[in-house]
C-alpha positions in Angstrom: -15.1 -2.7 -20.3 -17.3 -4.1 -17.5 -19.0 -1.2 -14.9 -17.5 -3.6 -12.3 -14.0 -3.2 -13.4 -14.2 0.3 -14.6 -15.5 1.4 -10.5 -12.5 -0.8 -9.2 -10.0 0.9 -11.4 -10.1 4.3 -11.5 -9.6 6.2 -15.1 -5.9 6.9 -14.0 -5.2 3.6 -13.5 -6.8 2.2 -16.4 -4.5 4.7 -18.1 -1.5 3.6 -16.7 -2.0 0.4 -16.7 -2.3 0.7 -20.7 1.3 2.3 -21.1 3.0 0.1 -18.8 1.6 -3.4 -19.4 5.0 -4.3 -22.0 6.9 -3.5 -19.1 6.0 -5.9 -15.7 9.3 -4.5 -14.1 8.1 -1.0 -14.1 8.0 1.6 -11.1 9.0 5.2 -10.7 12.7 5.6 -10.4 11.4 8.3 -7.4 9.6 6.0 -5.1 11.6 3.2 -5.5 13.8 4.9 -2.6 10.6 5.2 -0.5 9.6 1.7 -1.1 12.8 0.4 -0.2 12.8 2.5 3.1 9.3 1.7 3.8 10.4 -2.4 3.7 13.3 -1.6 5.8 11.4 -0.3 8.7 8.7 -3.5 8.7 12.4 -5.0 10.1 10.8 -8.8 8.5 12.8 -11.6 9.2 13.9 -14.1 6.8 11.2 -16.7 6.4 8.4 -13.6 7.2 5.3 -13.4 5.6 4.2 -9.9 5.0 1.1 -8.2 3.7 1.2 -5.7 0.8 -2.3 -4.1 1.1 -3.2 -2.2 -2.5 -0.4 -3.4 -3.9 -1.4 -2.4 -6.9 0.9 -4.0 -9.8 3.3 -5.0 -7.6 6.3 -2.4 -7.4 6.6 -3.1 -3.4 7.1 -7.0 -4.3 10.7 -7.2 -5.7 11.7 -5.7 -2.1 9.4 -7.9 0.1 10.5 -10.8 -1.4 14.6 -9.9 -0.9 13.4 -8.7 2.8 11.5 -12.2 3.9 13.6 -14.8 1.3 12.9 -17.7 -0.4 11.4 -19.3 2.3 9.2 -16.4 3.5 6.1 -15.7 2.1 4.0 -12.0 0.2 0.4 -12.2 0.2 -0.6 -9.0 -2.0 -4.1 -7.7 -1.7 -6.0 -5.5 -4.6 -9.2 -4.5 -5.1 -8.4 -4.0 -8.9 -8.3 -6.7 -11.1 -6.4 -4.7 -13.7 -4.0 -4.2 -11.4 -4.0 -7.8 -10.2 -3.2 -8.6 -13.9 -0.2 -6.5 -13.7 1.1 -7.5 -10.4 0.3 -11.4 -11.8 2.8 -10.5 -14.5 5.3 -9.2 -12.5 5.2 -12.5 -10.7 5.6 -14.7 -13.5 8.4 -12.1 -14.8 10.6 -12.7 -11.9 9.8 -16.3 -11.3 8.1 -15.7 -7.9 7.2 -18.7 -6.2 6.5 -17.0 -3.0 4.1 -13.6 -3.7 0.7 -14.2 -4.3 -2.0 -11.6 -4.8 -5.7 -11.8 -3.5 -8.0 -9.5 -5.9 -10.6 -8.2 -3.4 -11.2 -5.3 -1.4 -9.0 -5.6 2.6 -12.1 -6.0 4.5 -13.0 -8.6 2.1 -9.9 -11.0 2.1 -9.7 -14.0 3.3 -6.9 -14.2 4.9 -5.2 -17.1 6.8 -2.5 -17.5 9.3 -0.3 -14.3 11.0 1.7 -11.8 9.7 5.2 -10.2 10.6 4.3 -7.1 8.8 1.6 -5.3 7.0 2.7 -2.5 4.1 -0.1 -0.1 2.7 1.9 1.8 -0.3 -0.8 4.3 -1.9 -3.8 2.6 0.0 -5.8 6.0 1.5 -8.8 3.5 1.4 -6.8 0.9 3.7 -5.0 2.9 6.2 -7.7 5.7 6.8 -10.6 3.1 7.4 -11.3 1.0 10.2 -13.5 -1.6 8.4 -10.5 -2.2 6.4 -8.2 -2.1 9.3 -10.9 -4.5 11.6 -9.7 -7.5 8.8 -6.1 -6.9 8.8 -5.1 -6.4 12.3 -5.7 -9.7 13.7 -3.6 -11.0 11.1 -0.7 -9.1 12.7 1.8 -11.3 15.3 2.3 -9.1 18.4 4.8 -6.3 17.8 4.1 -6.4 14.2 5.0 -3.8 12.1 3.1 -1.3 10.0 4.1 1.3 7.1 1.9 3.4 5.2 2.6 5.6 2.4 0.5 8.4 0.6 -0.9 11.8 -0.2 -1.5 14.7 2.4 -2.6 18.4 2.3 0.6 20.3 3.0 0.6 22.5 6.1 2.9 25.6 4.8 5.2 26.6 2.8 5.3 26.1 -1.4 3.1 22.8 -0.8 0.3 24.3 0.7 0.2 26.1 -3.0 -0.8 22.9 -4.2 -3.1 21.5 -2.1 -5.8 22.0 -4.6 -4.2 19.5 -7.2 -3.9 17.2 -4.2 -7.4 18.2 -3.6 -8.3 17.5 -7.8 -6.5 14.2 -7.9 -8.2 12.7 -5.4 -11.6 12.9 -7.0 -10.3 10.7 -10.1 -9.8 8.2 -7.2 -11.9 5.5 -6.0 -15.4 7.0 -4.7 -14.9 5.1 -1.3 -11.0 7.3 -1.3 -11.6 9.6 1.7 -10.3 13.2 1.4 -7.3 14.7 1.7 -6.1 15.8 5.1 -3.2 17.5 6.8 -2.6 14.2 9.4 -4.2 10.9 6.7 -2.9 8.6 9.5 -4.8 9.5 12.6 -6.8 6.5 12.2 -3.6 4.0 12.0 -2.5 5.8 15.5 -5.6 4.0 17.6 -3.9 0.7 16.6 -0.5 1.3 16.2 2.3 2.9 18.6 6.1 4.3 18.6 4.6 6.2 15.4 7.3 7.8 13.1 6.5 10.3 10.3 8.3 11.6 7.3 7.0 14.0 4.9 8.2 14.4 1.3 7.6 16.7 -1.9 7.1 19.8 0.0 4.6 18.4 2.3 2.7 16.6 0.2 3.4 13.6 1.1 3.9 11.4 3.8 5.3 7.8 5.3 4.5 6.4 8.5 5.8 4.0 10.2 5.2 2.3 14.0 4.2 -1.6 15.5 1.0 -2.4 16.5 -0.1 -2.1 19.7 -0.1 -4.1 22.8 -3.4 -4.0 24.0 -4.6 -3.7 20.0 
């Protein structure tokens, strides 16, 4: 396997990807009510066009694409091209005409038109970096919304136990992944207001959502 595509894949992923490749439809049955209320609160109108930023293989699509219809449009983005392979698949699985993915890094994509929406699912190197950000924003219409979803250090209770595997996991990330931290989205609140957060699995993990700002 090619340096290149072994440091834009991290050895998780290459993992995964291995032992669900028969199956394009795949996504775990736990997140798929998190995706579905992360979608909901981008509030896209039919004929929308949305951004799904680290899309990864594609698990958000088959609710992006029932949120803006036929006539609206999913522009994925992925720095993996494993993972583009996958999402690819789950494209030509469902007969997508609408979803397309763009295999580069965010700050890297060449991106045209506006968006009603802009989703980061798992995407710590997205949502915590303003390079990243500095390519996507001015994509966004006025008012757009934003939802991001991902790890955090737990504050208390029986999470704060396992902040340390949090902590682990992160390392088999991506080198550019920034570390764990008790608030992952202070860097989204500079560009995005009427913030709303939810934490899940004892802490451990979070989803935010908001609209970008006026003056942003």
């Amino acid at each position: 396997m090619a340096d290149s595509v072994r440091q834009d894949t991290p050895l998780y992923g290459r993992v995964l990807i291995r032992l669900t490749k028969p199956f394009p439809n795949f996504d775990f049955s736990f997140i798929k009510p998190i995706r579905r209320k992360a979608v909901a609160s981008l509030s896209l109108p039919q004929g929308g066009r949305v951004l799904d930023v680290g899309c990864g293989p594609g698990g958000s699509f088959p609710f992006l694409v029932e949120a803006v219809g036929p006539q609206g449009k999913v522009v994925g983005i992925e720095i993996s091209p494993l993972h583009s392979e996958l999402a690819a698949d789950r494209i030509a699985a469902n007969g997508w005409t609408n979803v397309e993915v763009i295999t580069k890094p965010a700050k890297d994509a060449a991106l045209e038109g506006s968006f009603d929406g802009l989703l980061m699912f798992a995407a710590p190197d997205v949502y915590g970096s303003e390079t990243e950000l500095s390519n996507l924003i001015p994509h966004l219409t006025p008012g757009a919304r934003v939802a991001a979803f991902g790890a955090k250090l737990a504050a208390g209770g029986f999470g704060r136990l396992l902040n340390p595997i949090i902590r682990a996991l992160y390392k088999l990330s991506f080198s550019t992944t920034p570390p764990p931290s008790l608030e992952p989205w202070q860097t989204l609140s500079g560009h995005f207001e009427d913030l709303e957060i939810t934490e899940y699995f004892f802490g451990l993990m979070f989803l935010i959502t908001g609209k970008r700002r006026a003056d942003n």
